[in-house]
FIROGU-175864 format. One record per atom (N, C-alpha, C): y, z, x. Coordinates in steps of 0.02 Angstrom, whole numbers, padded with zeros to 5 digits, always signed. Layout:
N
YZX ...
//
This chain:
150
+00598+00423-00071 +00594+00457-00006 +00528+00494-00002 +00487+00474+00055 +00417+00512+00063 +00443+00563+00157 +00395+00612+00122 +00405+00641+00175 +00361+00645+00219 +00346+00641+00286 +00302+00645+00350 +00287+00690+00385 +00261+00730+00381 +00243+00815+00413 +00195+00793+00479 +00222+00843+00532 +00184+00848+00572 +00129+00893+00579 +00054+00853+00589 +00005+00920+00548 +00019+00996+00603 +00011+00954+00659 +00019+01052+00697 +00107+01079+00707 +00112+01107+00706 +00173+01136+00698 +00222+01157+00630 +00200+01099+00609 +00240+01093+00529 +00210+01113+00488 +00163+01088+00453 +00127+01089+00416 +00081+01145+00433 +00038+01143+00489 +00018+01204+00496 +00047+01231+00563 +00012+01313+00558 +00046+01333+00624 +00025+01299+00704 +00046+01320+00736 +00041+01261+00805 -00037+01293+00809 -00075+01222+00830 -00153+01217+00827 -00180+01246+00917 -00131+01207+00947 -00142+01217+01036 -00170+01312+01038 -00110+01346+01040 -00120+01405+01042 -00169+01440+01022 -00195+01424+00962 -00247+01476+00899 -00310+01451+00922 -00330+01363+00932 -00382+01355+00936 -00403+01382+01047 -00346+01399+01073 -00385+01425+01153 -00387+01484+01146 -00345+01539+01086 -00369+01605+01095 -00441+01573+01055 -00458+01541+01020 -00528+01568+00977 -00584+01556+01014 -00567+01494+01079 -00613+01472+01129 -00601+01539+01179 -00563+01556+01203 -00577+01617+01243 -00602+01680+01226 -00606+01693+01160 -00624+01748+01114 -00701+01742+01113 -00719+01668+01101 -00791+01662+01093 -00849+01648+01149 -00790+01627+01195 -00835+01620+01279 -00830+01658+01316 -00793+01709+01294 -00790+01776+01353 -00737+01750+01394 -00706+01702+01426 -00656+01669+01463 -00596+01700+01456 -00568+01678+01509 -00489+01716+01515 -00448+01661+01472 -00393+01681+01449 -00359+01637+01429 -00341+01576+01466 -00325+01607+01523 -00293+01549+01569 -00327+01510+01596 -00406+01518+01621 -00464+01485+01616 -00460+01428+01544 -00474+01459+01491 -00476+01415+01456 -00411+01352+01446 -00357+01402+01436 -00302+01341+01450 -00307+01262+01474 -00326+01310+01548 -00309+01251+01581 -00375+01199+01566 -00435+01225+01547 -00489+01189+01534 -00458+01127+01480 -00428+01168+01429 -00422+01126+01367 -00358+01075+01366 -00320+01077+01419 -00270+01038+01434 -00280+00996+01472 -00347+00998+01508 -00381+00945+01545 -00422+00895+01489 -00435+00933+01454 -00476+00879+01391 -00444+00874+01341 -00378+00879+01330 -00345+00861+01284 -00335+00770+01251 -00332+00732+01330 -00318+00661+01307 -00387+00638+01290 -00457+00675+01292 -00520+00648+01256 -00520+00688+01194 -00509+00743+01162 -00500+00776+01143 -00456+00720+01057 -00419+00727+01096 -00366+00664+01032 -00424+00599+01035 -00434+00570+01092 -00479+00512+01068 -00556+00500+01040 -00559+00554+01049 -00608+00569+01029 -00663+00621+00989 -00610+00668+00981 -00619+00723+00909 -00638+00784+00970 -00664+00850+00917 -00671+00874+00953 -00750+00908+00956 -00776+00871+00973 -00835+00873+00989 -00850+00885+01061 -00777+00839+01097 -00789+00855+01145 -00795+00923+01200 -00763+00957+01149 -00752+01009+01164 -00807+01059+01192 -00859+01042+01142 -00931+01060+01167 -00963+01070+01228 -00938+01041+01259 -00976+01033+01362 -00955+01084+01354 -00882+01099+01377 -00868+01166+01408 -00880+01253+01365 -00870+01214+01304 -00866+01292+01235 -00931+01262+01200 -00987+01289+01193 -01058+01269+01150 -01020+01337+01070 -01036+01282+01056 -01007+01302+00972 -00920+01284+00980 -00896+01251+00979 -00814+01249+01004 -00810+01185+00928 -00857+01156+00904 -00844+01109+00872 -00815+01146+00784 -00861+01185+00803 -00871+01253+00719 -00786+01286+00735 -00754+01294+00797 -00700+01340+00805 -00662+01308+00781 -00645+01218+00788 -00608+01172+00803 -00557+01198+00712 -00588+01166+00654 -00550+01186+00605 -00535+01246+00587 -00552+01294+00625 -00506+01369+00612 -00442+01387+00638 -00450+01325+00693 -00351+01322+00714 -00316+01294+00669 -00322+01262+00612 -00271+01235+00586 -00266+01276+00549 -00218+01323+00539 -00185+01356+00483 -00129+01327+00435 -00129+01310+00377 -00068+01301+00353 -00026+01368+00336 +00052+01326+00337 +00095+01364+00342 +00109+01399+00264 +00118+01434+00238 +00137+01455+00174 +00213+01452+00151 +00206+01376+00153 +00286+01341+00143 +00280+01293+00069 +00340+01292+00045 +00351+01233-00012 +00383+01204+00021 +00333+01140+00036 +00359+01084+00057 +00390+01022+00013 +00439+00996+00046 +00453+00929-00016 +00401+00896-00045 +00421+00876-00074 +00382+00825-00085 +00398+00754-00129 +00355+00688-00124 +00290+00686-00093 +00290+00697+00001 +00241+00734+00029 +00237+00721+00099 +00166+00710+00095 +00145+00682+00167 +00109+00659+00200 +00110+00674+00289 +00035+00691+00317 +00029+00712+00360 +00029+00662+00416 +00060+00675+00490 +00032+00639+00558 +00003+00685+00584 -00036+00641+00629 -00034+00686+00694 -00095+00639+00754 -00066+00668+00801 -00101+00653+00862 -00158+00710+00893 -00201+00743+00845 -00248+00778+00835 -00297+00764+00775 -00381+00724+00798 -00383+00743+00730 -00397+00777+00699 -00395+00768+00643 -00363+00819+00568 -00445+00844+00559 -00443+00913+00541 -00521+00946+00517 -00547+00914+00469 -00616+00911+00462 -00638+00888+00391 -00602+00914+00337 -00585+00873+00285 -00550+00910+00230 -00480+00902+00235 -00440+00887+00271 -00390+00886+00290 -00356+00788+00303 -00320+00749+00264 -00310+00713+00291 -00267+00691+00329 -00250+00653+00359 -00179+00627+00395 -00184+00562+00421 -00119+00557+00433 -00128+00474+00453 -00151+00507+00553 -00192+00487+00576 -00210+00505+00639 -00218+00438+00679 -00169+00449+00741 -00186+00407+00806 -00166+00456+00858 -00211+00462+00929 -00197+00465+00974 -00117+00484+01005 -00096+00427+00998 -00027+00442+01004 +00028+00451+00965 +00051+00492+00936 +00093+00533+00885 +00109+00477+00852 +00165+00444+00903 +00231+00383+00858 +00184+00351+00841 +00114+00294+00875 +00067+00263+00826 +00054+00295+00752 +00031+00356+00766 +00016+00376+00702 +00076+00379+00652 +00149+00407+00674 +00184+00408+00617 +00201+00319+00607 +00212+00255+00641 +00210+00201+00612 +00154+00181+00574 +00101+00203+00590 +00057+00167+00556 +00076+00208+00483 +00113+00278+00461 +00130+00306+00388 +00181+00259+00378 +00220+00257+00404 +00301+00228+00378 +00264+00148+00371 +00213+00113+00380 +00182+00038+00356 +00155+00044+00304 +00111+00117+00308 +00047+00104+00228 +00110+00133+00191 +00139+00183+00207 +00156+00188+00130 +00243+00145+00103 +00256+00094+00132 +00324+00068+00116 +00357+00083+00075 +00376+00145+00110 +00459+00186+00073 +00486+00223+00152 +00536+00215+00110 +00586+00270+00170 +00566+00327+00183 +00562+00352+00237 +00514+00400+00237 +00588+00438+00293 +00556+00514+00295 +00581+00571+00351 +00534+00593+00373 +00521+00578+00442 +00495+00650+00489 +00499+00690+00503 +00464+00735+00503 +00490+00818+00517 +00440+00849+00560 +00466+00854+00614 +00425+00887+00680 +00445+00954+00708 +00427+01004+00713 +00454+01045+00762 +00462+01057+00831 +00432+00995+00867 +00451+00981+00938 +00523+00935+00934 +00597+00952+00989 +00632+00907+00977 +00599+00847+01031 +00574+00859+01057 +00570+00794+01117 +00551+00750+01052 +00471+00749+01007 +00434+00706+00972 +00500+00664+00942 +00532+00731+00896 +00599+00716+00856 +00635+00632+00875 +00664+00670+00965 +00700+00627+00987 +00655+00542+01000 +00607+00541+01031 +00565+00512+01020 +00559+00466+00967 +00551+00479+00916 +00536+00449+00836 +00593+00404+00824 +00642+00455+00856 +00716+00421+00824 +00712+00360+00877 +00724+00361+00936 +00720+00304+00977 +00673+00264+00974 +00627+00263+00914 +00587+00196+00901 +00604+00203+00810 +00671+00211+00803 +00716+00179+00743 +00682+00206+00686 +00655+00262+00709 +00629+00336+00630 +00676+00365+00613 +00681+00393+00547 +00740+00442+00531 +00688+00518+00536 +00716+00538+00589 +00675+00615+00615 +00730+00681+00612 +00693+00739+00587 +00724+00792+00585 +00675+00840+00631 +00733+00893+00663 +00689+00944+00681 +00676+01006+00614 +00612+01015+00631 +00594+01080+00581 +00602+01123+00600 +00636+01188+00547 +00624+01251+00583 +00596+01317+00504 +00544+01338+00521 +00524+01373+00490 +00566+01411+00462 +00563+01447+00393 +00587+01495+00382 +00554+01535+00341 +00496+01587+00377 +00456+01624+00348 +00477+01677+00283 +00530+01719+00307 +00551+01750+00291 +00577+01755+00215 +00592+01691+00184 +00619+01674+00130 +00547+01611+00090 +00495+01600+00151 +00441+01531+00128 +00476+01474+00125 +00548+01457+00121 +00562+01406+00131 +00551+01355+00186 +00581+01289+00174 +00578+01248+00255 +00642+01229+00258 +00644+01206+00328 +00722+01178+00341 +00734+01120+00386 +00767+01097+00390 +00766+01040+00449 +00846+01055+00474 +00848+01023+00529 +00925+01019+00572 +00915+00987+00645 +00966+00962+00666 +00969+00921+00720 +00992+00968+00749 
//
Protein backbone atom coordinates (compact mmCIF):
# COMPACT_ATOMS: atom_id res chain seq x y z
CA UNK A 1 0.00 0.00 0.00
CA UNK A 2 1.49 3.46 -1.19
CA UNK A 3 0.12 6.40 -0.12
CA UNK A 4 -0.95 9.63 -2.32
CA UNK A 5 -0.94 13.02 -0.60
CA UNK A 6 -2.39 15.91 -1.84
CA UNK A 7 0.48 18.52 -2.05
CA UNK A 8 -1.77 21.62 -0.96
CA UNK A 9 -3.89 20.87 1.73
CA UNK A 10 -2.42 17.66 2.94
CA UNK A 11 0.78 17.60 2.79
CA UNK A 12 1.21 21.12 3.06
CA UNK A 13 -0.96 23.79 4.39
CA UNK A 14 -3.51 25.07 1.73
CA UNK A 15 -1.14 27.02 -0.84
CA UNK A 16 -4.31 29.29 -2.40
CA UNK A 17 -4.61 31.31 0.78
CA UNK A 18 -0.76 31.96 1.94
CA UNK A 19 0.55 32.50 -1.47
CA UNK A 20 -2.50 35.85 -2.09
CA UNK A 21 -1.80 37.13 1.41
CA UNK A 22 2.09 37.13 0.36
CA UNK A 23 1.05 38.71 -3.13
CA UNK A 24 -1.02 41.32 -1.38
CA UNK A 25 1.57 41.93 1.34
CA UNK A 26 4.15 42.57 -1.35
CA UNK A 27 2.06 44.72 -3.86
CA UNK A 28 0.45 46.88 -1.55
CA UNK A 29 -3.04 45.36 -2.97
CA UNK A 30 -6.09 44.61 -1.17
CA UNK A 31 -6.71 41.22 -0.63
CA UNK A 32 -9.68 41.04 -2.58
CA UNK A 33 -8.00 42.77 -5.48
CA UNK A 34 -5.58 40.24 -5.45
CA UNK A 35 -7.96 37.33 -5.07
CA UNK A 36 -9.79 37.84 -7.61
CA UNK A 37 -6.64 38.61 -9.82
CA UNK A 38 -5.21 35.20 -8.94
CA UNK A 39 -8.33 33.20 -9.57
CA UNK A 40 -8.42 34.65 -12.91
CA UNK A 41 -4.93 33.17 -13.58
CA UNK A 42 -5.22 30.25 -11.88
CA UNK A 43 -6.04 27.85 -15.07
CA UNK A 44 -2.50 29.42 -16.63
CA UNK A 45 -1.09 29.40 -13.51
CA UNK A 46 -1.43 25.28 -13.26
CA UNK A 47 -0.44 25.19 -16.99
CA UNK A 48 1.96 26.88 -16.89
CA UNK A 49 3.90 27.43 -13.55
CA UNK A 50 4.07 30.32 -11.91
CA UNK A 51 5.84 32.59 -13.64
CA UNK A 52 2.95 33.64 -14.78
CA UNK A 53 2.25 35.26 -12.10
CA UNK A 54 4.72 37.92 -12.88
CA UNK A 55 2.55 40.35 -15.25
CA UNK A 56 0.44 41.22 -12.51
CA UNK A 57 2.96 40.69 -9.10
CA UNK A 58 6.83 41.63 -10.48
CA UNK A 59 8.70 39.40 -8.08
CA UNK A 60 5.54 36.95 -7.51
CA UNK A 61 7.76 34.14 -8.99
CA UNK A 62 10.41 34.37 -5.68
CA UNK A 63 6.84 34.44 -3.47
CA UNK A 64 5.49 31.39 -5.36
CA UNK A 65 7.53 28.63 -3.06
CA UNK A 66 6.92 30.37 0.22
CA UNK A 67 3.27 29.20 0.02
CA UNK A 68 3.96 25.81 0.33
CA UNK A 69 4.30 25.07 3.84
CA UNK A 70 4.51 21.61 5.01
CA UNK A 71 2.42 20.36 7.54
CA UNK A 72 4.30 19.03 10.71
CA UNK A 73 2.60 15.63 10.41
CA UNK A 74 3.87 11.85 10.45
CA UNK A 75 2.69 10.79 7.57
CA UNK A 76 2.35 7.05 6.48
CA UNK A 77 4.28 5.84 4.71
CA UNK A 78 5.60 5.16 1.73
CA UNK A 79 3.61 8.38 0.31
CA UNK A 80 3.90 10.27 -2.60
CA UNK A 81 2.75 13.65 -3.72
CA UNK A 82 -0.17 15.01 -6.43
CA UNK A 83 -1.18 17.87 -7.32
CA UNK A 84 -2.68 20.17 -9.78
CA UNK A 85 -0.17 23.02 -8.84
CA UNK A 86 3.20 22.94 -9.74
CA UNK A 87 5.29 21.75 -7.06
CA UNK A 88 8.27 24.44 -5.99
CA UNK A 89 11.68 23.66 -6.94
CA UNK A 90 12.79 21.07 -4.54
CA UNK A 91 9.67 19.65 -4.02
CA UNK A 92 8.47 16.71 -6.12
CA UNK A 93 5.10 15.41 -7.17
CA UNK A 94 3.47 13.69 -9.67
CA UNK A 95 1.96 17.12 -11.36
CA UNK A 96 -0.81 17.61 -14.05
CA UNK A 97 -3.03 20.34 -14.55
CA UNK A 98 -5.86 18.49 -13.66
CA UNK A 99 -5.77 16.82 -10.20
CA UNK A 100 -7.38 13.18 -11.21
CA UNK A 101 -4.70 13.26 -14.31
CA UNK A 102 -2.15 13.76 -11.96
CA UNK A 103 -3.25 11.24 -9.30
CA UNK A 104 -3.65 8.45 -12.37
CA UNK A 105 -0.72 9.15 -13.82
CA UNK A 106 0.73 8.02 -9.61
CA UNK A 107 -1.55 5.05 -9.30
CA UNK A 108 0.32 3.92 -13.23
CA UNK A 109 4.08 4.76 -12.33
CA UNK A 110 4.01 3.38 -9.24
CA UNK A 111 1.80 -0.11 -9.61
CA UNK A 112 0.60 -0.74 -6.19
CA UNK A 113 -2.52 -0.09 -4.49
CA UNK A 114 -2.40 3.04 -3.55
CA UNK A 115 -4.88 5.58 -1.09
CA UNK A 116 -5.62 9.07 -1.66
CA UNK A 117 -5.87 11.44 0.79
CA UNK A 118 -7.26 14.86 0.05
CA UNK A 119 -8.76 17.33 2.20
CA UNK A 120 -11.29 18.64 -0.24
CA UNK A 121 -14.40 16.15 -0.16
CA UNK A 122 -15.62 17.13 -3.65
CA UNK A 123 -11.67 15.98 -5.12
CA UNK A 124 -12.31 12.89 -2.58
CA UNK A 125 -15.63 12.19 -4.17
CA UNK A 126 -14.29 12.75 -7.47
CA UNK A 127 -11.28 10.23 -7.29
CA UNK A 128 -13.61 7.72 -6.07
CA UNK A 129 -15.94 8.04 -9.15
CA UNK A 130 -13.05 7.42 -11.44
CA UNK A 131 -12.59 3.93 -9.34
CA UNK A 132 -9.68 5.48 -6.68
CA UNK A 133 -9.75 4.33 -3.21
CA UNK A 134 -9.96 8.07 -1.65
CA UNK A 135 -10.12 9.25 1.87
CA UNK A 136 -10.92 12.54 3.27
CA UNK A 137 -8.10 14.07 5.42
CA UNK A 138 -8.46 15.78 8.43
CA UNK A 139 -5.67 17.28 10.28
CA UNK A 140 -4.93 16.77 13.64
CA UNK A 141 -2.55 19.39 14.85
CA UNK A 142 -2.99 19.13 18.16
CA UNK A 143 -1.68 15.63 18.81
CA UNK A 144 0.75 15.94 14.96
CA UNK A 145 -1.04 13.12 13.97
CA UNK A 146 -3.11 12.49 10.58
CA UNK A 147 -6.38 11.03 10.03
CA UNK A 148 -8.62 10.13 7.32
CA UNK A 149 -12.61 9.49 7.41
CA UNK A 150 -15.40 9.54 5.03
Amino acid sequence: MVYLLDLSGVYCEPVEPRLIRLLAEASGESSSYVSQAFYDLLPRLKEEGPGVLEALFPGAAKLYPKAFVPRPLAFPTPFYLVSDLPPPEGLSAFFHPNKLEALASAVAALGEEALYLDDNPLWVARARERGFRAELFRAAPATGAWGSGA
